[in-house]
Every structure is written in C-alpha cells, then in structure tokens.
N, CA and C of each residue as an Amber inpcrd file, in Angstrom:
protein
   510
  41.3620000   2.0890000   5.5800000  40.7350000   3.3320000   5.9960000
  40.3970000   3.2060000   7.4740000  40.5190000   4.2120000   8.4050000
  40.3450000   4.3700000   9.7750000  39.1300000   4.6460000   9.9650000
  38.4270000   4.1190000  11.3300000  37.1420000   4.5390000  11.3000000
  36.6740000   6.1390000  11.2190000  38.0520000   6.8160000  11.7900000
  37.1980000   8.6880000  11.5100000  37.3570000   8.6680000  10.4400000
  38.8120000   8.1290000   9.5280000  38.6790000   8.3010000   7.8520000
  37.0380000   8.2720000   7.5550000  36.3190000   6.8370000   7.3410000
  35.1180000   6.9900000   6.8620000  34.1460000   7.2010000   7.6820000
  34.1910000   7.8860000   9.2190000  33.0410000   8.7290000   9.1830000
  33.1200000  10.3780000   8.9910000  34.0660000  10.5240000   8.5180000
  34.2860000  11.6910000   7.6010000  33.9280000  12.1790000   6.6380000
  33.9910000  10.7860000   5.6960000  33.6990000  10.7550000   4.7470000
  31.8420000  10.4040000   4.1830000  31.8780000   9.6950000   5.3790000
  30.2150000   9.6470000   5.6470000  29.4420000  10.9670000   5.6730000
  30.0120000  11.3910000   6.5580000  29.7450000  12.6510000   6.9080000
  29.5990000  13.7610000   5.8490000  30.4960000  13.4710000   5.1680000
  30.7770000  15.0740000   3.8480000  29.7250000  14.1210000   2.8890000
  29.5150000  12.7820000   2.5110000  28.9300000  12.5720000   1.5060000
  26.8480000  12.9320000   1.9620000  27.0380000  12.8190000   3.7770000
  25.6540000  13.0700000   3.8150000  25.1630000  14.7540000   3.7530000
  26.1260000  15.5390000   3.4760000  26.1550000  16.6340000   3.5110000
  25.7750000  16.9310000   1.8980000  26.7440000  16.6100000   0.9710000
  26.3910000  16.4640000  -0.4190000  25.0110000  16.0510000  -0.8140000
  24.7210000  15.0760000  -0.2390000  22.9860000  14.6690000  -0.3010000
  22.2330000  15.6140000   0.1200000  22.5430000  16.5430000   1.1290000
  21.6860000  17.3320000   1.1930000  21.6580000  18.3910000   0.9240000
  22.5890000  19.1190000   0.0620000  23.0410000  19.3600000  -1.1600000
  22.6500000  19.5790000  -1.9330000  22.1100000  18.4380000  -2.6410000
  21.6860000  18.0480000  -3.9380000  20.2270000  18.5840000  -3.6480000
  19.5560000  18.0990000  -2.8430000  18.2250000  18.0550000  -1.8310000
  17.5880000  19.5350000  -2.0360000  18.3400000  20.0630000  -1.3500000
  18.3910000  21.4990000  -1.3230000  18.2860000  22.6910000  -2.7900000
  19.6840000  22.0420000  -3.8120000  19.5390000  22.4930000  -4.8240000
  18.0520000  22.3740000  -6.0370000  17.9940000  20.8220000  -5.8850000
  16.5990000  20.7280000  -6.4750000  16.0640000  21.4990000  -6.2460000
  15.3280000  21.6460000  -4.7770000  14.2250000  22.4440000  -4.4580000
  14.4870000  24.3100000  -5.1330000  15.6630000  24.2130000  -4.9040000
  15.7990000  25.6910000  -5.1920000  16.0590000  26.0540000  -6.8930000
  16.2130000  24.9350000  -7.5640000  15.9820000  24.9190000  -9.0500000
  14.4870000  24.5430000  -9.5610000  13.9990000  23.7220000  -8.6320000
  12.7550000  23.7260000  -8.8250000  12.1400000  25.0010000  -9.0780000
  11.7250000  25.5290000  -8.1800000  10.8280000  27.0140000  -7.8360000
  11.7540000  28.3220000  -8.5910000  12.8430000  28.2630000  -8.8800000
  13.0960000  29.0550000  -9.7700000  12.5460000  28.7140000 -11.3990000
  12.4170000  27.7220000 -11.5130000  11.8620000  27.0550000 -13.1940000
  10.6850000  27.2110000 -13.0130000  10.0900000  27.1640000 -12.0000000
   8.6370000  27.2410000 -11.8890000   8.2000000  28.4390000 -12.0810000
   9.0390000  29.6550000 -12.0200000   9.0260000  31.0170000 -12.4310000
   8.8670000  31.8390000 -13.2670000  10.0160000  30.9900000 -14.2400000
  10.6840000  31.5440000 -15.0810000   9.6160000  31.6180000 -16.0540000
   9.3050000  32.7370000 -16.7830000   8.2930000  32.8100000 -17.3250000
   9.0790000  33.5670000 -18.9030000   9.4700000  34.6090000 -18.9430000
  10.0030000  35.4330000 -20.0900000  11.4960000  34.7780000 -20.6800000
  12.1110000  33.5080000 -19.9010000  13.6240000  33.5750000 -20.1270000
  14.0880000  31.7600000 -20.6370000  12.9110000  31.8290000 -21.5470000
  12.9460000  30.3960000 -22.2890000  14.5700000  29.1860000 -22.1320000
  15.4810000  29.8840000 -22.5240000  16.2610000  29.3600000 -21.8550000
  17.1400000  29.0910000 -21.2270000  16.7930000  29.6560000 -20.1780000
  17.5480000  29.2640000 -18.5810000  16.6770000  28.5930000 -18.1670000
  15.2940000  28.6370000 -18.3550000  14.4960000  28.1090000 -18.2190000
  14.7880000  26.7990000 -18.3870000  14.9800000  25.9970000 -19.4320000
  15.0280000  24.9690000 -20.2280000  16.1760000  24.3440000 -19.8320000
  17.8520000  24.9400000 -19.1130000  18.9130000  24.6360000 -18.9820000
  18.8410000  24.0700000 -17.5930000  17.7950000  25.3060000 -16.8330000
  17.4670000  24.8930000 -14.9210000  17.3450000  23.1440000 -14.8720000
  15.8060000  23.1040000 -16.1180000  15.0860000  22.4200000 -15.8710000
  16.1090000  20.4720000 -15.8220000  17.1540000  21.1950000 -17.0590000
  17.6520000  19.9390000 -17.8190000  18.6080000  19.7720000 -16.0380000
  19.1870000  20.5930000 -15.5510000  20.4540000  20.2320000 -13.9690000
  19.4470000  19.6210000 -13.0290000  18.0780000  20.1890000 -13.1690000
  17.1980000  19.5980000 -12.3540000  17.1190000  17.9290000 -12.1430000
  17.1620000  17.8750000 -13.8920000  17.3900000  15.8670000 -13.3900000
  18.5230000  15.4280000 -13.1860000  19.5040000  16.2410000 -13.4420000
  21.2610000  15.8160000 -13.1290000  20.8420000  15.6810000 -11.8580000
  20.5720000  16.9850000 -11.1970000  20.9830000  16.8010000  -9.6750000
  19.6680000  15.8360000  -8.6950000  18.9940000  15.4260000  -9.7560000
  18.1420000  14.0180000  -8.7690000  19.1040000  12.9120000  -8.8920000
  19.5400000  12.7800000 -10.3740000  20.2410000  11.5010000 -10.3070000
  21.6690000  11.9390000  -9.4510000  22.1140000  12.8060000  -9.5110000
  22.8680000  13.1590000  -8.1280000  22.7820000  12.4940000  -6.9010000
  21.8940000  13.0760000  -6.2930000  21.2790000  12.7880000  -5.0940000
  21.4050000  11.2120000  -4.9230000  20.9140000  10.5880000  -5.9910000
  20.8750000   9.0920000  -5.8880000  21.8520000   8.7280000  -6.2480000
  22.7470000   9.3960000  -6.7620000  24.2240000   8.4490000  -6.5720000
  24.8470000   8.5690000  -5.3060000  25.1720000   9.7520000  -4.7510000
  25.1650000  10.2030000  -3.3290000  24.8650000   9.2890000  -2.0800000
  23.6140000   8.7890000  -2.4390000  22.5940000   8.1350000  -1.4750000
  23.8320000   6.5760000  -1.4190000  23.7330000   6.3700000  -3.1700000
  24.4650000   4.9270000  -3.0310000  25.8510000   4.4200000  -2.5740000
  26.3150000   6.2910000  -3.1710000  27.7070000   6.1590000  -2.0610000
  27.6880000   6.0710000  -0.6420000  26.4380000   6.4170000   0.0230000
  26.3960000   6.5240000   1.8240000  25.7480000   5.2280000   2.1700000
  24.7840000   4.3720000   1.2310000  24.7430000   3.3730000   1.4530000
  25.7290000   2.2890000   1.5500000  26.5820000   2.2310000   0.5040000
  27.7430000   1.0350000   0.1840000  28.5170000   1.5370000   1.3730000
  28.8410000   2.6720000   2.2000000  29.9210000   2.2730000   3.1220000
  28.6870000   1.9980000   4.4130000  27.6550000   2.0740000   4.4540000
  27.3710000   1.2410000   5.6260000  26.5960000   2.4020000   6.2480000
  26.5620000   3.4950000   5.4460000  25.3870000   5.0510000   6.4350000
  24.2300000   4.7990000   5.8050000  23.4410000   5.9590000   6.3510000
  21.9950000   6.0250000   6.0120000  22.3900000   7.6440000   5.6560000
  21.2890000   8.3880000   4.9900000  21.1690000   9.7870000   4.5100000
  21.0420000  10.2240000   6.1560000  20.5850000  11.6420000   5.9150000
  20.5910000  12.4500000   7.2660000  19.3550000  13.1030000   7.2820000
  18.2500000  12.8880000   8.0560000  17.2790000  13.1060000   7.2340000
  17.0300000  15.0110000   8.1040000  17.8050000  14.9140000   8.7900000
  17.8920000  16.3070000   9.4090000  18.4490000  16.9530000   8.3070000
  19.3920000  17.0300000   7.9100000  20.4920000  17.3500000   7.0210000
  19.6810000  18.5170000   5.5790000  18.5410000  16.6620000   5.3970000
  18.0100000  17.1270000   4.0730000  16.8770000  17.9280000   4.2280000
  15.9830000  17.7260000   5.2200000  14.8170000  18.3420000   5.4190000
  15.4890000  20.4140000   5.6770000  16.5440000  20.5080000   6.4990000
  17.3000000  21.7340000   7.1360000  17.3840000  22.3500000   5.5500000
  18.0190000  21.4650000   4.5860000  18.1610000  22.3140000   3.3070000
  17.5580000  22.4890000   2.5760000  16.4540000  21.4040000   2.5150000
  14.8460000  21.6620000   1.8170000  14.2180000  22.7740000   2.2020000
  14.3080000  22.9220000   3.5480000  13.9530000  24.2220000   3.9280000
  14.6990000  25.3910000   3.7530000  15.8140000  25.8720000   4.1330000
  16.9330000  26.6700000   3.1610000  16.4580000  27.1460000   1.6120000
  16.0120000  25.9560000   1.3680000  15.5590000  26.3780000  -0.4140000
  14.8130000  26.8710000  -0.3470000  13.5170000  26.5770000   0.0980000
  12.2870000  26.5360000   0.0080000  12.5070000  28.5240000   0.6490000
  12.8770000  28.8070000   1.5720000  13.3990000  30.1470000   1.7790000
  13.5480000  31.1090000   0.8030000  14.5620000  30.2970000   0.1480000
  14.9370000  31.1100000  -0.6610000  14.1990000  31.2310000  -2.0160000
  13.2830000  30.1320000  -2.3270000  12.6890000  30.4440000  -3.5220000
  11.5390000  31.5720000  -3.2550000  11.3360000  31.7920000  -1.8160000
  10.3760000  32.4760000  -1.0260000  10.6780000  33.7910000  -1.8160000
  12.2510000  33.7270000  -1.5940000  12.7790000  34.9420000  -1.6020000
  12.6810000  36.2470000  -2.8970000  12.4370000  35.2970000  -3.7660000
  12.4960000  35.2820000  -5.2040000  11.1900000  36.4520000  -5.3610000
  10.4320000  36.1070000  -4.6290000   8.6300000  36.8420000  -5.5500000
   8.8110000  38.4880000  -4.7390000   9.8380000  38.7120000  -3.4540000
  10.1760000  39.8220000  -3.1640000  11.0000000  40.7780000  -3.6400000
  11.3740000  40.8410000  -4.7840000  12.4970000  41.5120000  -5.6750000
  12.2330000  41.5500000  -6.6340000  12.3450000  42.6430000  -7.7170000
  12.0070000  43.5420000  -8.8190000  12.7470000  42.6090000  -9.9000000
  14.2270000  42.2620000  -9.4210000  15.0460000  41.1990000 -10.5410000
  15.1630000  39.8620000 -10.1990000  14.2910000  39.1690000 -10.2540000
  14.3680000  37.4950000  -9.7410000  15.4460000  37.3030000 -10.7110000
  15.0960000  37.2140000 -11.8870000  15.7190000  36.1990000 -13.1430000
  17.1320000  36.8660000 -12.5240000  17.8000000  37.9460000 -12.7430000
  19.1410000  38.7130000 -12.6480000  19.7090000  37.6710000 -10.7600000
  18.9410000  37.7800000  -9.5160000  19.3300000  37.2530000  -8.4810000
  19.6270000  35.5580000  -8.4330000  18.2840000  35.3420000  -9.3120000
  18.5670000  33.7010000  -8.8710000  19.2600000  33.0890000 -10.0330000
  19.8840000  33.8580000 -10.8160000  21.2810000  33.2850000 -11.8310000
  22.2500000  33.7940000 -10.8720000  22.1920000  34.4040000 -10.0150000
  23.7860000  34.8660000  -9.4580000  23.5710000  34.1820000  -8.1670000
  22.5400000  34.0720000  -7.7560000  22.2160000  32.4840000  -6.4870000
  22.8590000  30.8300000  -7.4920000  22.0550000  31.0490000  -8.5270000
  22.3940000  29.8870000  -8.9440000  24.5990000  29.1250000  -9.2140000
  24.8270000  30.5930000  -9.8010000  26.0230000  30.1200000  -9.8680000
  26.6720000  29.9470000  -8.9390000  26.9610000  30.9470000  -7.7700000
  27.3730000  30.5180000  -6.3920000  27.4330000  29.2600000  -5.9310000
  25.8270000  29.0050000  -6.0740000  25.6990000  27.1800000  -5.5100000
  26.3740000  26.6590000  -6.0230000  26.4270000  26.7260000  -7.5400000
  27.0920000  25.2800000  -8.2960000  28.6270000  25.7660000  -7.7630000
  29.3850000  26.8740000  -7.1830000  30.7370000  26.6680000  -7.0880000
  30.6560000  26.2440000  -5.6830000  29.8400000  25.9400000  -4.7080000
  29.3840000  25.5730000  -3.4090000  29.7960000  23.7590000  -4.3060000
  29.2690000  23.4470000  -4.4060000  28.9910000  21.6020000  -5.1050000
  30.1670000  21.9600000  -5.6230000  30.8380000  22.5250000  -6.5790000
  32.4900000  21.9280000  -7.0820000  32.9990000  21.7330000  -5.7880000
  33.3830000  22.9310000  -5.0710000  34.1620000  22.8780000  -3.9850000
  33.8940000  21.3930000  -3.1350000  32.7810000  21.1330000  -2.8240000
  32.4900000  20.3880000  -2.2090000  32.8960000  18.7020000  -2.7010000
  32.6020000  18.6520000  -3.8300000  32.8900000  17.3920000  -4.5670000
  34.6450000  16.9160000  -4.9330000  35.3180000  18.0190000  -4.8040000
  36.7390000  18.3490000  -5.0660000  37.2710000  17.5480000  -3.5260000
  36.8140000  18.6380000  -2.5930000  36.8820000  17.5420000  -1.1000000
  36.3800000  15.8830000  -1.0550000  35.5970000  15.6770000  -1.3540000
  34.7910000  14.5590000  -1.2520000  36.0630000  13.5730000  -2.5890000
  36.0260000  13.9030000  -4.1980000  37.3750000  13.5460000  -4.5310000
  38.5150000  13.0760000  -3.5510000  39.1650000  14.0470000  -2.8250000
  40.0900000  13.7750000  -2.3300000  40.2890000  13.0020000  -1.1610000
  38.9950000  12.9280000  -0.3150000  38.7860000  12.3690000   1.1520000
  38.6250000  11.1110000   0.3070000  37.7180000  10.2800000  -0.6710000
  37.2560000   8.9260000  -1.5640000  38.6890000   8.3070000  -2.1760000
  39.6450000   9.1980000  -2.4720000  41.1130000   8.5450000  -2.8890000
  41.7030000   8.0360000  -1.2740000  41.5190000   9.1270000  -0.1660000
  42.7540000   8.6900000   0.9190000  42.4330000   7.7850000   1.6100000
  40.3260000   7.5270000   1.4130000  40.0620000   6.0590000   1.7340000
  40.0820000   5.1350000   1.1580000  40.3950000   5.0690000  -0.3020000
  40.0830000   3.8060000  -1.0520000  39.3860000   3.8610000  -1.2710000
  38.4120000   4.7360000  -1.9000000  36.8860000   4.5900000  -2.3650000
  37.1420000   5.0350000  -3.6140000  37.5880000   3.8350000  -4.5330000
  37.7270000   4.5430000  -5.7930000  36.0190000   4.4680000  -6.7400000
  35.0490000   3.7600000  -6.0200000  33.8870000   4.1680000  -6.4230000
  33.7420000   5.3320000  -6.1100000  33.3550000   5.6370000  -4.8020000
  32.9890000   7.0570000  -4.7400000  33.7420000   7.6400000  -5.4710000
  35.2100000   7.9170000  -5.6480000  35.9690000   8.9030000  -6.0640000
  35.2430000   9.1840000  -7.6860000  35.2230000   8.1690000  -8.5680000
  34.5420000   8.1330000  -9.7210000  33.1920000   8.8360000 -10.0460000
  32.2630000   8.1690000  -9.0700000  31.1020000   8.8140000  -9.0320000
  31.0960000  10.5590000  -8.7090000  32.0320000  10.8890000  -7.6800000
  32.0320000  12.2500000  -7.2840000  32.8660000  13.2870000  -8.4290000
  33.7860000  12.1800000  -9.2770000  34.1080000  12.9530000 -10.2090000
  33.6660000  13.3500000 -11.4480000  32.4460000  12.2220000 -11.6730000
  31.5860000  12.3040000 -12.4300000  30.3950000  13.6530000 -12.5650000
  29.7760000  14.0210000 -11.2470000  28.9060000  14.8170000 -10.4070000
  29.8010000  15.8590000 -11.0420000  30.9570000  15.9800000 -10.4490000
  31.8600000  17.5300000 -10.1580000  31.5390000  17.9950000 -11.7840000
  31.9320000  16.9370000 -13.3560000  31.8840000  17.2470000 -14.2490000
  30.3510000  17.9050000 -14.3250000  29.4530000  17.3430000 -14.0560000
  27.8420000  18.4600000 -14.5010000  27.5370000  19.7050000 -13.6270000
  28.4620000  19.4570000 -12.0730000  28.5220000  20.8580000 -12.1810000
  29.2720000  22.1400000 -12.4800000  30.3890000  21.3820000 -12.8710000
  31.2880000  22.3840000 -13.7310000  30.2940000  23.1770000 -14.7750000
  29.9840000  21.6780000 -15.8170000  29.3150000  22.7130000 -16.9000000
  28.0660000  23.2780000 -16.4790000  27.0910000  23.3770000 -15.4110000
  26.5140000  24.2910000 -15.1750000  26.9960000  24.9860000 -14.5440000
  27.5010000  25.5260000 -14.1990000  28.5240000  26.7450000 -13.5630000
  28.8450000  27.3750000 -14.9850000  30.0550000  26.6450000 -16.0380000
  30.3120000  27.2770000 -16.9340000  29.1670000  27.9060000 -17.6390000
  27.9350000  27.0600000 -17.8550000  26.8580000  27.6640000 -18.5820000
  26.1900000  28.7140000 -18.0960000  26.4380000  29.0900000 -16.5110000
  25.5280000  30.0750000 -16.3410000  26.5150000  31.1740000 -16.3390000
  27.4020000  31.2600000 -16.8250000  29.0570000  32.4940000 -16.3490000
  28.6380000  32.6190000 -17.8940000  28.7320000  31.5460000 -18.7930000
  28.6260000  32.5120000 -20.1030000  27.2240000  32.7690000 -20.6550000
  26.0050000  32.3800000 -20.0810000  25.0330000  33.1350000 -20.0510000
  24.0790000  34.3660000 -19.4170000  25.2930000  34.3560000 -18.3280000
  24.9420000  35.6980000 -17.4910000  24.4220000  37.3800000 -18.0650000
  26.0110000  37.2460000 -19.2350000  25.3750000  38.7490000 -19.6540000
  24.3110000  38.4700000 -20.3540000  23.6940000  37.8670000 -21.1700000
  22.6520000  37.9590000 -22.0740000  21.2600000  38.2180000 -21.3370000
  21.0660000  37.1250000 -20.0710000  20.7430000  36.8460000 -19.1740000
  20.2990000  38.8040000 -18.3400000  21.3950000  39.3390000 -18.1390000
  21.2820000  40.5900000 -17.9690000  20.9220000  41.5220000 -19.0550000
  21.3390000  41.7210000 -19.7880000  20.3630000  42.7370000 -20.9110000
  19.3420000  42.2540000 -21.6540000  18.9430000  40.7800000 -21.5990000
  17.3430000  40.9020000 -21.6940000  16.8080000  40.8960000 -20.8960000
  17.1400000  41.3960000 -19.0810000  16.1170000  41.8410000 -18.4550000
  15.9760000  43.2820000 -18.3270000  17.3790000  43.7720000 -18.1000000
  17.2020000  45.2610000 -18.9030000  16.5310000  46.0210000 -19.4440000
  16.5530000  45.1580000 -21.0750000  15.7610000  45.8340000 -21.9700000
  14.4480000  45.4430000 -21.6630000  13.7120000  44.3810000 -21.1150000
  12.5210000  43.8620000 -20.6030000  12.0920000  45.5260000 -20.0280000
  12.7750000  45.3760000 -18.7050000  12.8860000  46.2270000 -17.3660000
  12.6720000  47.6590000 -18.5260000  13.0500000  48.0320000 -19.4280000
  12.5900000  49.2320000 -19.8440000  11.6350000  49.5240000 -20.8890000
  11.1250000  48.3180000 -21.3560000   9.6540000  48.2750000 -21.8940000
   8.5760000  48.3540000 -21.2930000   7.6170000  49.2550000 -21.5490000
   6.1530000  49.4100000 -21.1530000   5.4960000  47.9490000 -21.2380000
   5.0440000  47.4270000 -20.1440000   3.9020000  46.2790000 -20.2640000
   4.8190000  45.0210000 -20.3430000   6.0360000  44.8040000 -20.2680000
   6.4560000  44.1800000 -20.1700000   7.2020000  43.1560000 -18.8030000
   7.5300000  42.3240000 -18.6250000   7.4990000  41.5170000 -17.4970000
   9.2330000  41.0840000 -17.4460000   9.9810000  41.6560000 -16.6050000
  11.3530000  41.6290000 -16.7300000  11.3930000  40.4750000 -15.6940000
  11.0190000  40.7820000 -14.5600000  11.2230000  40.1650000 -12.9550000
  11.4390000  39.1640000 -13.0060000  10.6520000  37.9990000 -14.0990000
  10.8690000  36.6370000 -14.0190000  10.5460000  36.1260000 -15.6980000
C-alpha cells in the first residue's frame, strides 16, 4: 500500500468515526423523544449500541494503521446532531421527519462503508475490510427496518394527529 493509499484510507475511516459520533448523538435525542411510538423507540435504542460499538471498531481500525481519530471531525458532527435533534421540538411531525432523517443517514453509512470496503481490499486491509463489512451488515438492516416500518410509522401518527388530546408529534 502507498502512503496516499493509506492516508486515504485514514482519512475515510476518520470520517466514518465521526459518523458514527454524530449518528449516536442524533439517535440519542431522537429516543429520548420518542414518547407514543414504543417501537422505533426500542429499535433506535437497540442501533444506538451497534453504532457505539461501531465507533470503536472504527477507532481500532484508525488505530492499527498508525492514526489517531479527528477530534475536529467528531466534535463538527456531534454538533451537526446535536442541531438537528434541536431541530426535532420545531415541527408538528418529529416521529414522521426523524424516521425519514433516520433512513437517509443509514444510506449515508452504507455508501460510505461500501467505499471504505473497497479502499481496505486495494490496501490489504483485510481486517478493516471485514470489520467494515461487518458495520455495512447492521446498517443495512437498519435501513431495511426503517423502509419497512415507515408506513405504519406514518398512519399511527396520522391517526394520532387526528385524535382529540392526543400526542402525534413524538
């Protein structure tokens, strides 16, 4: 592997870390919300520890080639989140926005891990490659899980949204 090979690869994996960083925070404060929608609630909560132990596999891939995390990187997307969970208490449909925030991201992390795949084969990193293909699998299935829980997801806020006294928003 050439040295831009792996600071390329440095590079995209410290990006993924912050990533992960980012997503927490923004799965965080959406679970912290969720009040009427038991489970998405319960599904957030379960990616929530995927994507710590994420993060720390991430970390170990940027360690073993010889980087450190980025601590710009992570703090920039901690904040990003933290934005956006802001964003959440200003809108009539949280639950309906931050499932259609949520899935986006997770096709943000396939895409991303698909690269990171392919850059970890052309260096010889068949650890990383493993580990990143590992990652890509939990966020597939949260992606898949929130595409086939979307509609339900939408007409029980709906029908929420058209009950008296009732609490659709979150």
């Amino acid at each position: 592997m050439t040295t831009e090979m792996k600071e390329n690869l440095l590079d995209w994996l410290r990006d993924a870390h912050a990533m992960e960083e980012q997503a927490e925070k923004m799965l965080t404060a959406t679970a912290e919300r969720l009040e009427n929608y038991p489970e998405l609630r319960h599904r957030i909560e379960q990616h929530i520890q995927e994507t710590r132990h994420q993060a720390e596999q991430v970390r170990l891939c940027i360690t073993r080639l010889g980087g450190d995390t980025s601590a710009v990187k992570d703090t920039t997307a901690k904040m990003m989140a933290m934005a956006q969970g802001l964003s959440g208490i200003f809108v009539s449909d949280e639950v309906v926005k931050a499932s259609l925030a949520s899935y986006a991201f997770e096709h943000m992390e396939i895409a991303s891990y698909r690269a990171l795949i392919a850059a970890a084969e052309a260096c010889g990193e068949p650890e990383t490659k493993q580990i990143c293909e590992q990652i890509l699998g939990e966020e597939e299935a949260m992606a898949n899980w929130l595409a086939e829980h979307l509609p339900a997801t939408v007409k029980k806020f709906l029908a929420r949204d058209e009950t008296e006294g009732a609490k659709a928003k979150r």
